[in-house]
DRENPA-167375 format. One record per residue: x, y, z of N, C-alpha, C in turn; residue in three letters. Coordinates in steps of 0.1 Angstrom, whole numbers, plus 2048, in hexadecimal, padded with zeros to 3 digits. Example, Ala and Ser with C-alpha at 12.3 -4.5 7.8 and 13.67 -1.06 7.14 Angstrom:
2
8847C784E87B7D384E8847DF84EALA
8807EA8478897F584788180084FSER
% end
This chain:
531
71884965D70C84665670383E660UNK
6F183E6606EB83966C6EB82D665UNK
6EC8256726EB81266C6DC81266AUNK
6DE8076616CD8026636C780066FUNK
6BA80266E6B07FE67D6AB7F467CUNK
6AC7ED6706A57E066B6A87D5662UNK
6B07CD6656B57C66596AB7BF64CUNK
6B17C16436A97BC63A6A27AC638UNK
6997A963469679F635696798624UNK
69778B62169878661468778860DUNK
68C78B60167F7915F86757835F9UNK
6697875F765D7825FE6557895F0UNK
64E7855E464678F5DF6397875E1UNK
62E78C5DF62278B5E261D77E5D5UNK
6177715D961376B5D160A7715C2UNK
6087745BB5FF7785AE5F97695A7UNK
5E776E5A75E176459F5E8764590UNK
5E375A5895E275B57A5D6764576UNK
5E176B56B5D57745655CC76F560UNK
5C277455F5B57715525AD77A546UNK
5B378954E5B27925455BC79E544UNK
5B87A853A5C37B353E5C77BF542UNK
5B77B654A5B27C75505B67C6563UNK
5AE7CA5685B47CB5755AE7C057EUNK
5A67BC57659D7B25825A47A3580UNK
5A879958D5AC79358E5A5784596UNK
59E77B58959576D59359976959AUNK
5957675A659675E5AF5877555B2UNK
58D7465B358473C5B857D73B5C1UNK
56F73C5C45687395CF55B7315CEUNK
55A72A5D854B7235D854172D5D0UNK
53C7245C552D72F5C25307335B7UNK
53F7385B354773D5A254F7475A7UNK
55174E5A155B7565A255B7625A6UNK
5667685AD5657775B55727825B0UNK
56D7885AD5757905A258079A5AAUNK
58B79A5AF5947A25B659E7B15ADUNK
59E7B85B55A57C45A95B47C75ACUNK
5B97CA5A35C97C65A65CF7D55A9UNK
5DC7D55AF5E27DE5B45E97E05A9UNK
5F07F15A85F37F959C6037F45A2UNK
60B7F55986187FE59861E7F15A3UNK
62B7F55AB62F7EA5B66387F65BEUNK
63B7ED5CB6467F25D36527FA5CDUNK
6567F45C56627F55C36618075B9UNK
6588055AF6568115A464E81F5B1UNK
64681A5BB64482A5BE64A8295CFUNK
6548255D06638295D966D8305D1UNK
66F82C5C16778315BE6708445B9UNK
6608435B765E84F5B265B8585BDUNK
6588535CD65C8575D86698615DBUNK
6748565D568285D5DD6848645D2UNK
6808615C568486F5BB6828795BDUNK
67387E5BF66F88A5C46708935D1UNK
6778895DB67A88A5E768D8905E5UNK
69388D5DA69B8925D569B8A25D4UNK
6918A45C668D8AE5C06858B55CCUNK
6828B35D467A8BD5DD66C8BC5DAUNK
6668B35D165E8B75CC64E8B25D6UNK
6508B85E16478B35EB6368AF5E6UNK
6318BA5DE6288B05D76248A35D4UNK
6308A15CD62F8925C463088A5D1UNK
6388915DA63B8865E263087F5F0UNK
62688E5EF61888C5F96108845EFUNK
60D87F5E060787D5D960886C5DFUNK
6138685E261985D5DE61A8595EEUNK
61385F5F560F85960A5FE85C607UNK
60084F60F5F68496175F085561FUNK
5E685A6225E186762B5F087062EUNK
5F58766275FE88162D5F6887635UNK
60188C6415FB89764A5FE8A5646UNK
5F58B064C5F58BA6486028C264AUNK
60C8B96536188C26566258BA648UNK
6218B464362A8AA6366328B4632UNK
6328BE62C63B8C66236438D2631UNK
6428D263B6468DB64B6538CE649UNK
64E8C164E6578BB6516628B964BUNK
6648B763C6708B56376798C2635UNK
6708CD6326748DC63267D8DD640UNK
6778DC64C67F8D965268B8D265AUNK
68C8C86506938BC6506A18C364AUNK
69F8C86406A88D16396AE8D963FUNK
6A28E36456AB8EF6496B28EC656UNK
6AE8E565D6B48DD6696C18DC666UNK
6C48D26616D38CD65B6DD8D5651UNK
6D68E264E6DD8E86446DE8E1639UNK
6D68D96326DB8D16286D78DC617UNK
6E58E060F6DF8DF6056DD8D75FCUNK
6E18CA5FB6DD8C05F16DC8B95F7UNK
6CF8AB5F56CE8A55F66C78985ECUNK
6CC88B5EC6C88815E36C58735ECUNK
6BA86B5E46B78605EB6B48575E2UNK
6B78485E26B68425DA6B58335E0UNK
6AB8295DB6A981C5DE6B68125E1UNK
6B680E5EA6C08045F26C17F85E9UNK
6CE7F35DE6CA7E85D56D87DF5DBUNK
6D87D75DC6CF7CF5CD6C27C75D7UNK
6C27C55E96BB7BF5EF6B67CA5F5UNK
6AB7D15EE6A77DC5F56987DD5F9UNK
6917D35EF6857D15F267D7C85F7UNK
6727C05FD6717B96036637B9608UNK
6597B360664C7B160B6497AB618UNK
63E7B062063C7AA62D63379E629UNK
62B79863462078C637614795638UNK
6167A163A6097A66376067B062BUNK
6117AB6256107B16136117C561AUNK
6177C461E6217D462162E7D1616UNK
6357DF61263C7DA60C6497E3616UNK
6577E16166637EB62066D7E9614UNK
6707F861267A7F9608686804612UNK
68F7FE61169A8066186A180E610UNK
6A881C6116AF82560B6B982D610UNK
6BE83060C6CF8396096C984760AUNK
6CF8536126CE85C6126DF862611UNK
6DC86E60C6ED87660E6E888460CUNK
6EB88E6186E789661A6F68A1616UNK
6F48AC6127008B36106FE8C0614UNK
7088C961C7038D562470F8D9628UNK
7128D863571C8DD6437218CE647UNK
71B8C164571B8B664271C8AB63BUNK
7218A963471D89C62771E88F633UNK
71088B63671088463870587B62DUNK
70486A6356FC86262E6F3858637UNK
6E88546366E384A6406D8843636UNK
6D483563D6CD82C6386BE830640UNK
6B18316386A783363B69C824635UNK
69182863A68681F63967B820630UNK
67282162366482562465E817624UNK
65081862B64A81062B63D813623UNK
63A80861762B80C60E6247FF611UNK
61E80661260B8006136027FD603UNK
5F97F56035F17F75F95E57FD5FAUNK
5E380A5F35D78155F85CD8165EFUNK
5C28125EB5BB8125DC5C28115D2UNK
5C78065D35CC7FE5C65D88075C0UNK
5E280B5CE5EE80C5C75F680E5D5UNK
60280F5D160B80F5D860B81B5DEUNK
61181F5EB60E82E5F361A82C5FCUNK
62183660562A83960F62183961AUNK
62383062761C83163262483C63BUNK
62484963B63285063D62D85364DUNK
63B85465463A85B661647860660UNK
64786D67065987167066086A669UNK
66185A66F66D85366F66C84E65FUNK
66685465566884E644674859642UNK
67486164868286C64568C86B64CUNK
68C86565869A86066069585366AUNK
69B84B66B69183D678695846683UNK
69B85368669A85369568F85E699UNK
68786768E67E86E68E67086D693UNK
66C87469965D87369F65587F6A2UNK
64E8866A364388E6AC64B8916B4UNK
6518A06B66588A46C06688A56BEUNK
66A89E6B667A8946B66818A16A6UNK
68D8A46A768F8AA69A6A38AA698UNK
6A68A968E6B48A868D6BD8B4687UNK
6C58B868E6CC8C968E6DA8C768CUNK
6E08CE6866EC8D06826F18DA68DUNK
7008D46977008DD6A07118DD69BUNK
7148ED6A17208F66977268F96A3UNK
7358F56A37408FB6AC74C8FC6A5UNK
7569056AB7619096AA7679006A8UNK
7708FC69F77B8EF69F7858F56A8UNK
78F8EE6B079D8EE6B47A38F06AEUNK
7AD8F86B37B88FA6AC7C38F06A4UNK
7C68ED6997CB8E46927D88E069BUNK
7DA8D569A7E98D06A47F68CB69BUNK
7FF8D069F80D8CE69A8148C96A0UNK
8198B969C8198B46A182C8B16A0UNK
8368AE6AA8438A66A88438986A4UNK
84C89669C84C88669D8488786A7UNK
84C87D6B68478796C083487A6C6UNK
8328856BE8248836C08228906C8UNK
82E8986D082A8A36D98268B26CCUNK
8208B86D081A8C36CD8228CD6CBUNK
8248D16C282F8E16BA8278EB6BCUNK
8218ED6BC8178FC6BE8119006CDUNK
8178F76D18128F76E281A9096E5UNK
81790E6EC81E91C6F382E9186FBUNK
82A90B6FF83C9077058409026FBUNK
8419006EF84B9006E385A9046E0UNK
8638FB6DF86F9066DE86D9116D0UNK
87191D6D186E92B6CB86E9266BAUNK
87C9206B987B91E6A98749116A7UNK
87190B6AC8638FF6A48559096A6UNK
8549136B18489196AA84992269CUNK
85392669B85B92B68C855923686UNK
85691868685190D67884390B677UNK
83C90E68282D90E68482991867FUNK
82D92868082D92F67782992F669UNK
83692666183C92665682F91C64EUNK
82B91465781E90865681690F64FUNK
80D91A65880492165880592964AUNK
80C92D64780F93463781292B62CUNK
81691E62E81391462380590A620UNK
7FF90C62E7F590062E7E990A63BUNK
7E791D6337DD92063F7D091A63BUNK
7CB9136357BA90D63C7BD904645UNK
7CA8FD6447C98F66517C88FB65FUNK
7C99076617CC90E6697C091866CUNK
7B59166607AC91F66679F923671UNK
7A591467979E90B68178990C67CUNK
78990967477D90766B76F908674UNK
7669096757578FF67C75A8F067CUNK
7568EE6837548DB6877438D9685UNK
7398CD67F7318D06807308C068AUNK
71F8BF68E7218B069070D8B4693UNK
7088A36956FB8A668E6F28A069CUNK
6EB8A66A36E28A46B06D58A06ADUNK
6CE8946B36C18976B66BA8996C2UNK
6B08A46BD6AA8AC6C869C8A46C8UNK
69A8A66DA6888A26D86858B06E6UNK
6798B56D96758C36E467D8C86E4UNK
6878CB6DC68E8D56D96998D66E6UNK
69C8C96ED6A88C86F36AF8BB6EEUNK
6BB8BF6ED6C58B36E86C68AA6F1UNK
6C789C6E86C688F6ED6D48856E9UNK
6D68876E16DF87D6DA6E78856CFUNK
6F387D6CE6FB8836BF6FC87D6B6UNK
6F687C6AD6F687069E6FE87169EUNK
70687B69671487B68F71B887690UNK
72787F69772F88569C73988E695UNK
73D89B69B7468A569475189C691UNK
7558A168676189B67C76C8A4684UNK
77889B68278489E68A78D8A667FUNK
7988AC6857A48B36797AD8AB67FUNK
7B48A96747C089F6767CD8A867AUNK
7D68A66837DE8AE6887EA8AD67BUNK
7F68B767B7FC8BA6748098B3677UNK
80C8A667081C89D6768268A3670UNK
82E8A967B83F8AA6728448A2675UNK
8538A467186289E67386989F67DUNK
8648A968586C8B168B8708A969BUNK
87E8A269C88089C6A78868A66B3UNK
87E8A46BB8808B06C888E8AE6D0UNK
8908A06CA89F89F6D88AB8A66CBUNK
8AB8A36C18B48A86B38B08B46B9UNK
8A78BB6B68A58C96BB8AE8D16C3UNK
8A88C96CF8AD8D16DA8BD8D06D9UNK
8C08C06D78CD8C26D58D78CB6CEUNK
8CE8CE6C48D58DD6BF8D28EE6C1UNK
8C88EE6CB8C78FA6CF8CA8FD6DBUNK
8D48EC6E28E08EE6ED8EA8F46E8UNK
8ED8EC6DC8FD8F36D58FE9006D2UNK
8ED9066CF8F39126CA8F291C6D7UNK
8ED91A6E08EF9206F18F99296EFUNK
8F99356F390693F6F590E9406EAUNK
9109386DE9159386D69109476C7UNK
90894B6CB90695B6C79079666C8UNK
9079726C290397A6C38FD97F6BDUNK
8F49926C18EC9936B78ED9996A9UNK
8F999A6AA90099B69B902993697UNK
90398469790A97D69690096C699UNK
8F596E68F8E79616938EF95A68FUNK
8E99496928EE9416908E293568DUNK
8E392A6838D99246808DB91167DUNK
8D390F6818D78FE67E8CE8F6679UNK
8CF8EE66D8C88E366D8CB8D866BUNK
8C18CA66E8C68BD6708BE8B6667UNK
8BC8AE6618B98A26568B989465BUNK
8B188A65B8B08816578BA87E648UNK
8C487A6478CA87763A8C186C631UNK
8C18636368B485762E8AC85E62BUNK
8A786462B89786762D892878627UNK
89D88262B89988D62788F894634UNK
88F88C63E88989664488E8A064FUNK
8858AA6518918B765D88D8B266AUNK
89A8AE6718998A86828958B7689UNK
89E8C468389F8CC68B89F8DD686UNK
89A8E668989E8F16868A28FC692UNK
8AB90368F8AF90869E8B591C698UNK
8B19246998B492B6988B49366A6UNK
8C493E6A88C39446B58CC9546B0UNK
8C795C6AE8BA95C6B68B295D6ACUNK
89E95D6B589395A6AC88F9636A0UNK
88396269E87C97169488196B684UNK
88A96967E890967671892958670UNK
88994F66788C94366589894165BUNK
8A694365D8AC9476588B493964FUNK
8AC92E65E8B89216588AF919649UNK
8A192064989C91C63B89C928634UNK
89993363989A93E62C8A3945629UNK
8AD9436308BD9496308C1947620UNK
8C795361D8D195060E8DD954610UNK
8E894F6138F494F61390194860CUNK
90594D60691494A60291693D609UNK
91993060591E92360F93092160CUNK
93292C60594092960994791A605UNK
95191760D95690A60B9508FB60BUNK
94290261593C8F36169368EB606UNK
9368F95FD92D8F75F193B8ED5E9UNK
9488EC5F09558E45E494A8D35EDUNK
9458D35F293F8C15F09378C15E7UNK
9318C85DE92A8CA5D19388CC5C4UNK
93F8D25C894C8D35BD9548CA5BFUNK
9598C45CA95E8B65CA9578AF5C4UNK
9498AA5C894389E5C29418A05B1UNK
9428AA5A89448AC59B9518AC594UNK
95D8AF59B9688A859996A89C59DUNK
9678965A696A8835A796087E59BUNK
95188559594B87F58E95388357FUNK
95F88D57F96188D57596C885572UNK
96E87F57C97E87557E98B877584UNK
98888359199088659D98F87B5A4UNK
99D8735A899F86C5B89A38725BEUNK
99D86C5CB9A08725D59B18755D5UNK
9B886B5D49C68685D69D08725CDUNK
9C487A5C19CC8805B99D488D5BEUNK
9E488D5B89EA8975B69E48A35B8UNK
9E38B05C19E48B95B89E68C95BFUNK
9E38D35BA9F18DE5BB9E38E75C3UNK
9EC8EC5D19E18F85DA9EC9015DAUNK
9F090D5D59F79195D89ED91E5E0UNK
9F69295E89F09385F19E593B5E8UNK
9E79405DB9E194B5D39E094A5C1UNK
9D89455C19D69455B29D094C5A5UNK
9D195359D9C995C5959C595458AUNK
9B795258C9B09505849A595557EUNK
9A595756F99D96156899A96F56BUNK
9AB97356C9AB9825729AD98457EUNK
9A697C5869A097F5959AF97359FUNK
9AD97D5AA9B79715B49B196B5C1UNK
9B395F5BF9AD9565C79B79525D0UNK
9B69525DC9BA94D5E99BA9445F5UNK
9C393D5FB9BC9356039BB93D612UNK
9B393761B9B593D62B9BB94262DUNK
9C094B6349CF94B63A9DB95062EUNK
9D594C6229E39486189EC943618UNK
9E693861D9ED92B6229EE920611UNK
9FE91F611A00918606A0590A60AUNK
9FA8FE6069FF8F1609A018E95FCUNK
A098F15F0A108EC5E5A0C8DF5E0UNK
A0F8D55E3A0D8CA5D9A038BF5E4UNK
9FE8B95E39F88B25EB9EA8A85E7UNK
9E389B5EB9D98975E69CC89F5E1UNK
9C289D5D99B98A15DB9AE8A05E5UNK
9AE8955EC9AA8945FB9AD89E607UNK
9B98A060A9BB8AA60F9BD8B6609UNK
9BB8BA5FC9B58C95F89AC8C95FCUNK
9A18BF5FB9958C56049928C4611UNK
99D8BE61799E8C06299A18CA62BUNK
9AA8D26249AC8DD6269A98EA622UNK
9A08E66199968F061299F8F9608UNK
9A68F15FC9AC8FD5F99A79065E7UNK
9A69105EF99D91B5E49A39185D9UNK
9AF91A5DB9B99175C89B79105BFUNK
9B98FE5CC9B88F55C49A98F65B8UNK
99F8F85BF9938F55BB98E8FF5B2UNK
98F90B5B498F9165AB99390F59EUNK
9A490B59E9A890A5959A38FF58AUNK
9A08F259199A8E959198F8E9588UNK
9848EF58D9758F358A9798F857BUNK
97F90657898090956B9878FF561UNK
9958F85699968EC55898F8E3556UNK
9868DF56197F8CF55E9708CF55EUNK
96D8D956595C8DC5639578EC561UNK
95A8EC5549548F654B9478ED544UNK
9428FA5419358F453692B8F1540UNK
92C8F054A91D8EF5529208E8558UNK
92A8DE5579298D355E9288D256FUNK
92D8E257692A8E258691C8E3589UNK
9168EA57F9098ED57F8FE8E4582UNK
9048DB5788FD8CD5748FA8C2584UNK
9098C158B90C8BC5949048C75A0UNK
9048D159E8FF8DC5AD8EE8D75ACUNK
8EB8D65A18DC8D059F8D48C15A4UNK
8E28BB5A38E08AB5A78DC8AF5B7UNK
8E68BB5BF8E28BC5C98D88C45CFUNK
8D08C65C98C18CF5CB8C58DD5CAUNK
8D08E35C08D08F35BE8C58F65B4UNK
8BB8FF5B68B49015AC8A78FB5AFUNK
8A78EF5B78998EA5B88938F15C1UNK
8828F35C387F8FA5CC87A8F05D4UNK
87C8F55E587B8ED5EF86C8EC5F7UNK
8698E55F78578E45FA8558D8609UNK
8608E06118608D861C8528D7629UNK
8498DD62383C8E162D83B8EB637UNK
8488F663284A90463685190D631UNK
85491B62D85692362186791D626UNK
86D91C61D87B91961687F91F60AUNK
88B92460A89092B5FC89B91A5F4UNK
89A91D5EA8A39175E18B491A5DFUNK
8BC90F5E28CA9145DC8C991A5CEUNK
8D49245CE8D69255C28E29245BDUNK
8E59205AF8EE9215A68ED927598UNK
8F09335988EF93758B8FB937581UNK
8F893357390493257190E93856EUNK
91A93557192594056E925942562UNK
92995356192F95B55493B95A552UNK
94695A55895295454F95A94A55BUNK
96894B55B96F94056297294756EUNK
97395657496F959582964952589UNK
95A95658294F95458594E946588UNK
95093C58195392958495C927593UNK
96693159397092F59D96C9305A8UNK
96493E5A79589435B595493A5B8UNK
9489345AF93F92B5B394691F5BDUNK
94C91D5B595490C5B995990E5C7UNK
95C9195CC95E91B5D89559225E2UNK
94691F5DD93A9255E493D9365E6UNK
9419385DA93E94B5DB93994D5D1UNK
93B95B5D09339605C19259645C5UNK
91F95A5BA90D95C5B79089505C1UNK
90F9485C790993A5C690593D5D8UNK
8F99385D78F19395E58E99315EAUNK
8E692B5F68E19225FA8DF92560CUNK
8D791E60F8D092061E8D7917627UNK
8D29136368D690863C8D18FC63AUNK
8C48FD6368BE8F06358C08E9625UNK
8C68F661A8CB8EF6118D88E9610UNK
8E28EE6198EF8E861A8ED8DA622UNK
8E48DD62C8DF8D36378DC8C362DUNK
8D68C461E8CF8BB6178DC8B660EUNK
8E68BE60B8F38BC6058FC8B260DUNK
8FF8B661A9068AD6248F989D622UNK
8F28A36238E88946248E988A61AUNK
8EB88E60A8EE88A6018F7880601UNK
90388560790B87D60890C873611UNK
90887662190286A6258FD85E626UNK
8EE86661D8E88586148E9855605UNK
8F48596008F085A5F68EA85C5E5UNK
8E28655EC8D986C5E48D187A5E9UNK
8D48865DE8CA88F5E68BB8885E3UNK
8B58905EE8AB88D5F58A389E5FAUNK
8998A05F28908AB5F988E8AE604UNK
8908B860E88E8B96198808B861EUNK
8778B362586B8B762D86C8B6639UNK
8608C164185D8BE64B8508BA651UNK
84A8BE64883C8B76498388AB645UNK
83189F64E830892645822890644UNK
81B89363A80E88F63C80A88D62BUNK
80988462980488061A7F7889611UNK
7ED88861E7E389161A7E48A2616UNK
7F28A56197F48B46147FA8B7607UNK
7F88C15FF7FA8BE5F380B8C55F8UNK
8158BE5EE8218C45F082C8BF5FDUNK
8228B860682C8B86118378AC60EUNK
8378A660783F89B60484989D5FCUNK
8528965FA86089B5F08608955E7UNK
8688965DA8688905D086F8845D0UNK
86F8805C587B8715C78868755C9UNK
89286D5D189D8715D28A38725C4UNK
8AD87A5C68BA87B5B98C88725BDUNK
8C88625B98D785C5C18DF86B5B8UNK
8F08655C18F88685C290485E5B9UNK
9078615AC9148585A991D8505B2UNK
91E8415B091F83C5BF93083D5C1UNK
9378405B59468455B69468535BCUNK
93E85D5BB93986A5C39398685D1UNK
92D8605D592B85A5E793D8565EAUNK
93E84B5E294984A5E79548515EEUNK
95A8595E496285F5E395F8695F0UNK
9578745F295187E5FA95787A606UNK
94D86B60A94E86461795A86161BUNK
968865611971860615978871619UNK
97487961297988660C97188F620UNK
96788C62396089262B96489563AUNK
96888563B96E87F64A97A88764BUNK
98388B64099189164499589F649UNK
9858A36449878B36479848B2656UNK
97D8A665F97F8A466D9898A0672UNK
99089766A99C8916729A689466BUNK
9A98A16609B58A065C9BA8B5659UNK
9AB8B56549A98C064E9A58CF656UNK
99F8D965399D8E46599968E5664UNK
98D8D76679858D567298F8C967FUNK
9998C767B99F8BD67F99E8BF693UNK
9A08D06949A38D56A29988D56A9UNK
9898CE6A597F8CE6AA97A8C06B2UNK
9788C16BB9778B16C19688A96BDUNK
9678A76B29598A06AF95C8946B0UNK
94D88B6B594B87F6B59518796A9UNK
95486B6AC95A8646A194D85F696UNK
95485F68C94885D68394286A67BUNK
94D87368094387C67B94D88266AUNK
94188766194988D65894289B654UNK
94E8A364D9438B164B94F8BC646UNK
94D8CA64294E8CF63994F8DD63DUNK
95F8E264295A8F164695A8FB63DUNK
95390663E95190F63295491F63BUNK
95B92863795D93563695793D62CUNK
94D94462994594761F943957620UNK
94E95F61795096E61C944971613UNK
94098061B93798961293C997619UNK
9369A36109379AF6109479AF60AUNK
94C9BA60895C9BE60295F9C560CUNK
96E9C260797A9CA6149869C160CUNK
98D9C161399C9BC61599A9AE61EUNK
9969AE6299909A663297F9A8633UNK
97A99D62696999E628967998637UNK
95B99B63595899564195098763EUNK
95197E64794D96F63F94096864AUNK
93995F64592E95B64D93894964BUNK
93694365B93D93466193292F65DUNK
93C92365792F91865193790D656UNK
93190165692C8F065A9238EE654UNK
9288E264C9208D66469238C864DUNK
9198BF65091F8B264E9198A5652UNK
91B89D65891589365891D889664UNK
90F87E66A91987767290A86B676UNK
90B8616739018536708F885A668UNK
8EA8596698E285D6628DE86A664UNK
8E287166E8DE88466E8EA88C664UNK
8E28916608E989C6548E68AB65BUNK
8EE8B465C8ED8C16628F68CE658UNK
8EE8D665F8F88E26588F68F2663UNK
9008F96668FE90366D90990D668UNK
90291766D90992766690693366FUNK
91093667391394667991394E66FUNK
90C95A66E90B96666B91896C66FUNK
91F97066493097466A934971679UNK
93296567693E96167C94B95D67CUNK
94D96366B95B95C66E96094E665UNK
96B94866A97093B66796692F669UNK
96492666095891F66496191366DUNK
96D91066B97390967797590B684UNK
97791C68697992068F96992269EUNK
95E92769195392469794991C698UNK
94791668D93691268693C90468BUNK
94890368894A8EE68C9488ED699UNK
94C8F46A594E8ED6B393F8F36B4UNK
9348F86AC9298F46AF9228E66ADUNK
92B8E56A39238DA69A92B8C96A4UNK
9348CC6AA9388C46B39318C56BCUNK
92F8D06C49258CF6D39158C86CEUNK
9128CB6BF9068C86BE9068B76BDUNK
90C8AF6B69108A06B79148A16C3UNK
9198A66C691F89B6D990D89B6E2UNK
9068A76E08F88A76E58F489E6E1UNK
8F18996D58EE88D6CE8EF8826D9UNK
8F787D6D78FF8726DE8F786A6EAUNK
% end
């Protein structure tokens, strides 16, 4: 907005005799008797305001009625005042509550509010100055009654360029959309562009020039800026996991990683190798065993200890169907802590059908964002859990087969859960002003749930199926074998979940196999990069 050119000065109104009649003529004393003076119509204040009304309305008539000698160019100039600026609306209105104010030479200066609306909404403070003209008030108008910087010669233009291209920004502040980008954060630039393309449409920029003779002199008001686009996305987490996944593929065989903020819900990292398929958010895959940290934490909430009793055969038939461990490996009687170090299909199968029927896994898969949809500030699919039709179908589930399906960055939000205890919506975008980019409230976690997990998690590193993997200390996590297609020997996609201080991760090979044998000594090389 243009500052004032003139500060106001304190109201001053013009002395007035005592009346003596009711007409216009006003006595004054002089040697000899008396000299009859004629009084002025109307005041400052009433034809400033019926000035900027019709200066509103366009109504340039009223508004030459109401100046002092208009010149013959009066109605050119505002017309072009307009078209100059592109303005289609425009309003003006008296500067209150100290807006008026009389001179020493009985002039009157009333200052005003403009707000022009076009390619621009801008607004600026203007001047008129009235005179008393045959016994009324009048506009003493020149250029500058329509702008103080206006004159003969002088005219104000709305000048139009190209905006920049919108900036995407890392947590650090470095640039995602730059061309030296690593491949999968421009994936997420992508992914931007389809949730939030006006941001992206790199728009006009306008900004507002005065010309004298028709060459530019100055810029009133300057082009409005776009605010760059802040993620989450930490480049050293990054990279550190698209060291780990180095050579670790093939092209049968993609592989995908994501990393969390656990506090917080936000994505440090996305890494997918190879490129083209954002697979680690839009992937739908089977999670296999990593999904028993969702069926564990529904059995401790139903009143499983860790410490309890209980029975892993080879091979179990439940509701028709036979259920198996790895290998067919039978580790008979043993805690529940280490059933789930050792991931065993039996136990939990069997498990799930006597103690959580009726919805109750359902209930619990929901606490962990199955079913919600993810609105992380890039397209993302939803886990799902549908619910089972009889007690196969429960047994599947509970052991992440069947129907039940989920991505990396929703398993990624699972391990995180437990961490901090509470799911927590994933984002990657942080910017308040976008609608959606933010996450909901967290969902805690039963604090007998955290508990328990945090004790249940650590073993499958140091005790359990991941035990043969050399990860940093500290760490805990969740291997998953998650078959699809039929055969005798399906073929299975290697899963990792887990956690270690506050990073939450999750990665998955595309058949690859044993998720101990593969997906963990990723998920080890990726923490030791850490480090």
């Amino acid at each position: 907005m243009y500052a004032h050119l003139q500060p106001e000065r304190p109201v001053r109104r013009r002395r007035r005799w005592p009346w003596v009649t009711a007409g216009l003529l006003v006595p004054l004393l002089a040697a000899g008797g008396v000299v009859w003076a004629l009084r002025t119509e109307g005041s400052v204040e009433e034809t400033a305001d019926r000035y900027l009304t019709a200066w509103s309305d366009q109504d340039y008539a009223t508004m030459r009625s109401l100046v002092a000698d208009p010149p013959a160019d009066f109605d050119t100039w505002h017309r072009r005042f307009r078209a100059d600026l592109k303005v289609s609306q425009a309003s003006f209105h008296r500067s209150r509550p100290n807006g008026v104010f009389a001179s020493t030479s009985h002039d009157g200066v009333v200052s005003f509010q403009s707000r022009l609306l076009g390619r621009l909404d801008w607004t600026y403070t203007g001047q008129l100055k009235l005179v008393e003209d045959g016994r009324t008030w009048k506009v003493a108008w020149t250029p500058a009654t329509i702008h103080p910087l206006l004159k003969k010669g002088r005219s104000l233009k709305v000048v139009t360029r190209q905006a920049d291209p919108v900036r995407v920004l890392a947590a650090d502040g470095t640039e995602l959309n730059d061309p030296g980008a690593p491949g999968s954060v421009q994936q997420l630039v992508e992914g931007m562009k389809q949730v939030f393309p006006d941001r992206f449409e790199s728009p006009d920029r306008y900004r507002i020039d005065l010309y004298e003779d028709d060459q530019p002199v100055e810029t009133v008001v300057e082009a409005g800026g776009y605010r760059p686009i802040q993620t989450t996305i930490d480049l050293k987490v990054h990279r550190a996991g698209a060291r780990a996944l180095e050579g670790m593929y093939k092209p049968d065989k993609p592989v995908s990683l994501v990393a969390l903020r656990a506090s917080t819900g936000e994505i440090l990292a996305v890494v997918n190798a190879p490129g083209g398929f954002n697979r680690a958010l839009l992937g739908k895959y089977p999670p296999g065993s990593t999904f028993k940290v969702v069926t564990a934490s529904a059995l401790v909430a139903d009143g499983v200890e860790p410490g309890e009793q209980v029975q892993c055969p080879a091979e179990k038939n439940i509701g028709g169907f036979p259920f198996h461990n790895a290998g067919f490996e039978d580790f008979g009687t043993l805690s529940f802590r280490d059933a789930f170090a050792h991931s065993c299909n039996t136990t939990f199968g069997e498990m799930s059908v006597a103690r959580l029927n009726g919805g109750r896994l359902g209930e619990v898969a929901r606490s962990f964002g199955f079913g919600t949809p993810i609105t992380p500030g890039v397209p993302a699919v939803r886990a799902e859990y549908p619910d089972p039709k009889d007690d196969t179908d429960l047994a599947s589930a509970a052991i992440g087969q069947g129907r039940v399906l989920a991505s990396p960055l929703n398993m990624a939000s699972v391990a995180a859960a437990i961490a901090s205890g509470a799911w927590i919506p994933p984002r990657l975008v942080k910017d308040e002003h976008i609608p959606d980019a933010q996450p909901d409230n967290p969902r805690p976690l039963e604090q007998g749930v955290v508990k328990a997990l945090r004790t249940l998690m650590p073993a499958v590193v140091t005790d359990g199926t991941a035990h043969g993997v050399s990860f940093p200390s500290g760490t805990a996590g969740k291997t998953g074998t998650a078959e699809y297609g039929s055969g005798k020997e399906p073929p299975a996609h290697s899963w990792f979940i887990g956690y270690r201080g506050d990073v939450a991760f999750s990665i998955i090979v595309e058949g690859g196999g044993a998720g101990s044998a593969v997906a963990a000594p990723i998920a080890a090389r990726f923490l030791s990069n850490l480090s």
